[in-house]
C-alpha positions as CSV (number, residue, x, y, z in Angstrom):
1,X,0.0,0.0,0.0
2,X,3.0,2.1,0.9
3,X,4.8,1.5,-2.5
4,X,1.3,2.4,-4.3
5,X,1.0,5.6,-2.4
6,X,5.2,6.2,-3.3
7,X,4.2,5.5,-6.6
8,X,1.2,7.8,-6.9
9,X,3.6,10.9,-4.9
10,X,5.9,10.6,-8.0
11,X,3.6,10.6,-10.6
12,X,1.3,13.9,-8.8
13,X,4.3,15.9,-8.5
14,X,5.5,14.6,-12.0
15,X,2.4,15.6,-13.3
16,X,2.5,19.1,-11.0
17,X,6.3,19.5,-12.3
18,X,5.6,19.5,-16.2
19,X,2.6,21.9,-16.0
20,X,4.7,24.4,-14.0
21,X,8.1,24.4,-16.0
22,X,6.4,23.1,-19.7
23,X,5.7,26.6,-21.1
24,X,9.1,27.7,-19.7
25,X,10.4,25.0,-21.8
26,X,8.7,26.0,-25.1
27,X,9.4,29.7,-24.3
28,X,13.1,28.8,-24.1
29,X,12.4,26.7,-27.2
30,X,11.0,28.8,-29.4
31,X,13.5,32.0,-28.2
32,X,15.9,30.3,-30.7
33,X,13.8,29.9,-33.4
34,X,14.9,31.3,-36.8
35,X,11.1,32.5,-37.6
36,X,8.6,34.5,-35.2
37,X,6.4,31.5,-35.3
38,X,5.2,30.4,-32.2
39,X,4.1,26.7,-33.4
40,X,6.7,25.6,-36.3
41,X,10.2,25.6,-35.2
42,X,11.8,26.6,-38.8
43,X,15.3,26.2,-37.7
44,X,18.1,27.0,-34.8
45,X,18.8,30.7,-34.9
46,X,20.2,33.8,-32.2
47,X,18.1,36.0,-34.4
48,X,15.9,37.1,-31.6
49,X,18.8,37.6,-29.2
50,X,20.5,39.8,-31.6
51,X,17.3,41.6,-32.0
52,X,16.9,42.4,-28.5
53,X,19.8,44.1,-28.6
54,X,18.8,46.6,-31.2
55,X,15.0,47.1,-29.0
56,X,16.2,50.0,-27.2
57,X,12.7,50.7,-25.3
58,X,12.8,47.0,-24.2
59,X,16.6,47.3,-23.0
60,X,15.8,50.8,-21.5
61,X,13.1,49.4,-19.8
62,X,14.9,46.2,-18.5
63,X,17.7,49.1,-17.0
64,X,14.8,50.2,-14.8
65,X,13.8,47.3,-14.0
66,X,16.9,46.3,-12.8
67,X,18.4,49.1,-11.2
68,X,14.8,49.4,-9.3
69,X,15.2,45.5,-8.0
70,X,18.8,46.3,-6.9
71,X,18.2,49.1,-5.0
72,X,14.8,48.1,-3.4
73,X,16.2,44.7,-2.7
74,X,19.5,46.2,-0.8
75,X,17.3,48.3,1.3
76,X,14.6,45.9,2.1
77,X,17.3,43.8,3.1
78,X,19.2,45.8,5.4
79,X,15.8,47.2,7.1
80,X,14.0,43.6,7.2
81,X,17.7,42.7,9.0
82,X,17.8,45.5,11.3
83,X,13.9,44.6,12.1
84,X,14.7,40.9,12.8
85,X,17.4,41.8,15.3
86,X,15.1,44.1,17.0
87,X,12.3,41.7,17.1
88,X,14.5,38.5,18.1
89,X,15.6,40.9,21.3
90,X,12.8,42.5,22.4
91,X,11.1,41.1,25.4
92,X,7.9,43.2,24.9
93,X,5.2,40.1,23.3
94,X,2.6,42.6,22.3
95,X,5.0,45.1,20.2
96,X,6.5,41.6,18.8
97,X,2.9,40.7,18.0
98,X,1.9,44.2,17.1
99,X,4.9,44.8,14.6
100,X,4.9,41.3,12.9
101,X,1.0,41.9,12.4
102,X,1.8,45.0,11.0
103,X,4.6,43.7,8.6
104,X,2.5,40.4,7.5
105,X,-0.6,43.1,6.0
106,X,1.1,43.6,2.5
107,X,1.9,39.8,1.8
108,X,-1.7,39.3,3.3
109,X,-3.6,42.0,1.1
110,X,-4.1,42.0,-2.6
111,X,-1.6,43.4,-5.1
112,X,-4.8,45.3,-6.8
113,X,-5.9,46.6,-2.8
114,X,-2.3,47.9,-2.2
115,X,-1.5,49.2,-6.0
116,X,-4.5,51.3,-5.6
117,X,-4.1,52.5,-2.4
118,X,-0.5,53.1,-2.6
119,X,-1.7,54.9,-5.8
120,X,-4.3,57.3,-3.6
121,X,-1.9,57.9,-0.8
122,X,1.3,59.8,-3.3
123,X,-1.0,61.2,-5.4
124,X,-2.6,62.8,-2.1
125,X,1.0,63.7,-0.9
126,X,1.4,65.6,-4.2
127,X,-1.6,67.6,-4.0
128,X,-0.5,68.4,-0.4
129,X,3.1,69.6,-1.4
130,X,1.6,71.0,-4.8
131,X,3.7,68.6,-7.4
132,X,2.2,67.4,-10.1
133,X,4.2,64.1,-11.8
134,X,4.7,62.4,-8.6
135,X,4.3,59.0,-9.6
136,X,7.3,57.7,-10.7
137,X,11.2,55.6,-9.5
138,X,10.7,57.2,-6.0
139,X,7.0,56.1,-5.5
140,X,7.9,52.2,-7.4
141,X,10.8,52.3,-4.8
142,X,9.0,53.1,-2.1
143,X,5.6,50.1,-3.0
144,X,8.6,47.7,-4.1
145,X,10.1,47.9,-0.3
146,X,6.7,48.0,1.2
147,X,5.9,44.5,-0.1
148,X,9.5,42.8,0.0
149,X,9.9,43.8,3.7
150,X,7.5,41.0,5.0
151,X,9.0,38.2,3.1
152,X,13.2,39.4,3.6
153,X,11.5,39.3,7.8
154,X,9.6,35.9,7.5
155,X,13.3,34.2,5.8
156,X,15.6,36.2,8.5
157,X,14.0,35.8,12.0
158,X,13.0,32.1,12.2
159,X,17.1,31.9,11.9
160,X,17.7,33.5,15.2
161,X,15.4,30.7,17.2
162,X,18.8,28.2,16.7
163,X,21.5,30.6,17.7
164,X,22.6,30.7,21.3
165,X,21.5,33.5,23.6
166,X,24.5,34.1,25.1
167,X,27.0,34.1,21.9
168,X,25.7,37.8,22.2
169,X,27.1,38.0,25.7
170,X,30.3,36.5,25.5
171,X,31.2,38.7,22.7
172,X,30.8,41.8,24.6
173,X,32.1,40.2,27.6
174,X,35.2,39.6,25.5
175,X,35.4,43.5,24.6
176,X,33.2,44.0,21.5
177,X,30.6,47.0,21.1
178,X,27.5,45.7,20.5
179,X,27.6,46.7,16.5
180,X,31.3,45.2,16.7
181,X,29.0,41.9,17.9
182,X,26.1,42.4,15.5
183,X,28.9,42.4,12.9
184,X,31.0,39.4,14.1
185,X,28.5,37.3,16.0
186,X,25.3,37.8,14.8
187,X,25.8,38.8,11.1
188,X,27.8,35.8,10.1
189,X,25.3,33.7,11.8
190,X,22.2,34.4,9.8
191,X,24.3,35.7,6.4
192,X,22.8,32.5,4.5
193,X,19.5,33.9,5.5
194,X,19.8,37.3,4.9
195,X,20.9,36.0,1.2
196,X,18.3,34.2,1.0
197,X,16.2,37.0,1.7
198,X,17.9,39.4,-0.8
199,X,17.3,36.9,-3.5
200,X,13.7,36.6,-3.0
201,X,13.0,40.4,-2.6
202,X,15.3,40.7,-5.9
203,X,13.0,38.0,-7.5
204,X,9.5,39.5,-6.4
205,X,10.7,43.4,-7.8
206,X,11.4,41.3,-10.9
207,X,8.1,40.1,-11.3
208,X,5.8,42.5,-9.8
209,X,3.3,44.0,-12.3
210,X,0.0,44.7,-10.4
211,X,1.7,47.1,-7.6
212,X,4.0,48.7,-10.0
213,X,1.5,49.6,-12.6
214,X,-0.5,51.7,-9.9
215,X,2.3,53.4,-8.8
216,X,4.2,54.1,-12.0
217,X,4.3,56.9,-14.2
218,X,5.3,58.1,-17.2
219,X,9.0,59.1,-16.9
220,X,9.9,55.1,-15.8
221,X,8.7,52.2,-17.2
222,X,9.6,48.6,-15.7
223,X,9.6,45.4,-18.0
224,X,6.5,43.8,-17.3
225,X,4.5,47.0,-17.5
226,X,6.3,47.4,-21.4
227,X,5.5,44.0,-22.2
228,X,1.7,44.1,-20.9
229,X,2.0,47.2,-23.3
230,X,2.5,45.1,-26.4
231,X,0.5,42.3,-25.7
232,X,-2.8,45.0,-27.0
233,X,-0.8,44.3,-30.7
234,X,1.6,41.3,-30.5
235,X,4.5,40.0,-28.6
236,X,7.3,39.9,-30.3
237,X,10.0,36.6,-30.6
238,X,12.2,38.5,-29.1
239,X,10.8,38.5,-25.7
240,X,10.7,35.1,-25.7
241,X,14.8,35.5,-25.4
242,X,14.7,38.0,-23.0
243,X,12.4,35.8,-20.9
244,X,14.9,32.8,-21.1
245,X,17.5,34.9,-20.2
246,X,15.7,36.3,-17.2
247,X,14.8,32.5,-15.8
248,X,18.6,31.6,-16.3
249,X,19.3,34.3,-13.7
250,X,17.0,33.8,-11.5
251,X,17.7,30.0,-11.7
252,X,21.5,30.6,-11.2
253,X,20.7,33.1,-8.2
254,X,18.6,30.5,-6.7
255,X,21.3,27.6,-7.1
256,X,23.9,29.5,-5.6
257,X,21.4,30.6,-2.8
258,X,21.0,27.2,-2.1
259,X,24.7,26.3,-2.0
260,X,25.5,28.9,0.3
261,X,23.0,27.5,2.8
262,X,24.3,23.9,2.3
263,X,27.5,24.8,3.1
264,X,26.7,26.7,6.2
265,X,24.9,23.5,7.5
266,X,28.3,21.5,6.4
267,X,30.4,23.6,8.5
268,X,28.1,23.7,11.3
269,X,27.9,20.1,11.4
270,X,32.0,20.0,11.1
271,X,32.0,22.4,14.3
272,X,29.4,20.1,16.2
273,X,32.0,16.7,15.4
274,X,34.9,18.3,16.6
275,X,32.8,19.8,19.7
276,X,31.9,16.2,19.8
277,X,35.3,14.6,19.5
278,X,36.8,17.4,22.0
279,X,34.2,16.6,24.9
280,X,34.9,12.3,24.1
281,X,39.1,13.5,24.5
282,X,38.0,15.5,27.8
283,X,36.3,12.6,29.2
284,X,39.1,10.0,28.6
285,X,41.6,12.2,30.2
């Protein structure tokens, strides 16, 4: 009965597998095709690759995307860091509750409900200060960290439940300030996390449409809002190779993500043998 049930696992996530990653596969396909057919492969070709070079609007508007992922990622990261630290330490359980709460509302609310309100509140603030225009890389920035900060939190704080109260402690009894410990102690401690966390914040500015469309405006244009653009005439091949490129990336990102934590829990498991083996030597003496 077990082996049935084994056997039924495989084939539901086989099943689960090819309907995920399948039109990946045929994007990635046809991105080398010699034709802008999206149904007869004529022939292996980097036509489309060579043409996305020459689409400057598309290239512009992967530049914005980009540099908009970089920099909301980077400070998403170091406040969502900051934020886990001061949630890990604080012995107050209602601010803990109250913050966390607080954090979880735009991973819990819909992109649409958050675009448009996000939309609403900087328009408001314009008419206030009088600017017209206001929507633009300072408002994306601003909904793009407002929506990374809950996930870069939920990867970085569960990591401080396994570290040692009182490494904190020893390191400023041995002399250190407590931001020479944050950096020395703590930091190294959770750095596969806070990775992690930069990688998925980086990923979810990559693909964010709904929020960014709201809060937008005409001076900077991310990729997905140009693509949704031509999808009212026709997609052109050589999005297609922009889209494989993109997934290599991310893909890439992800592996070495991964590796970096594997490694960390290789070493850590080297530093518990020779703890281990230290203690057993202590004993025979």
């Amino acid at each position: 009965m077990s082996k049935k049930l084994s056997g039924g696992s495989k084939l539901y996530l086989a099943v689960i597998f090819i309907i995920l990653y399948a039109p990946i596969f045929v994007l990635v396909f046809y991105s080398f095709n010699s034709s802008n057919s999206t149904s007869v492969f004529t022939g292996f070709s980097l036509h489309w690759y060579k043409e996305l070079v020459k689409d400057t609007a598309t290239i512009a508007a992967l530049r914005n995307t980009l540099v908009l992922a970089v920099v909301s990622s980077v400070i998403s990261t170091f406040i969502g860091t900051v934020t886990s630290v001061g949630l890990h330490y604080t012995k107050t359980k209602l601010y803990k509750k109250s913050v966390m709460t607080t954090t979880n509302i735009p991973m819990m609310n819909p992109d649409i409900v958050t675009g448009i309100s996000m939309m609403l509140l900087f328009v408001f603030v314009g008419a206030l200060l009088h600017k017209s225009g206001v929507l633009g890389f300072g408002t994306m920035l601003i909904a793009h960290i407002t929506f990374q900060l809950p996930y870069v939190i939920l990867n970085i704080l569960p990591r401080f439940k396994t570290m040692d109260k009182y490494l904190i402690d020893a390191a400023e009894d041995l002399g250190c300030t407590p931001i020479q410990a944050f950096t020395k102690v703590t930091l190294p401690y959770i750095k596969a996390e806070v990775l992690a966390a930069f990688i998925m914040a980086f990923t979810l500015s990559l693909d964010d449409f709904v929020i960014s469309y709201f809060v937008s405006g005409p001076t900077f244009q991310t990729l997905p809002i140009h693509i949704y653009s031509m999808t009212k005439k026709r997609v052109t091949p050589d999005m297609y190779a922009l889209s494989t490129i993109i997934f290599i990336v991310v893909f890439i990102l992800l592996v070495l993500s991964n590796m970096a934590q594997d490694q960390e829990r290789m070493e850590k498991r080297r530093i518990r043998r020779e703890l281990r083996q230290e203690k057993k030597e202590r004993e025979a003496i």
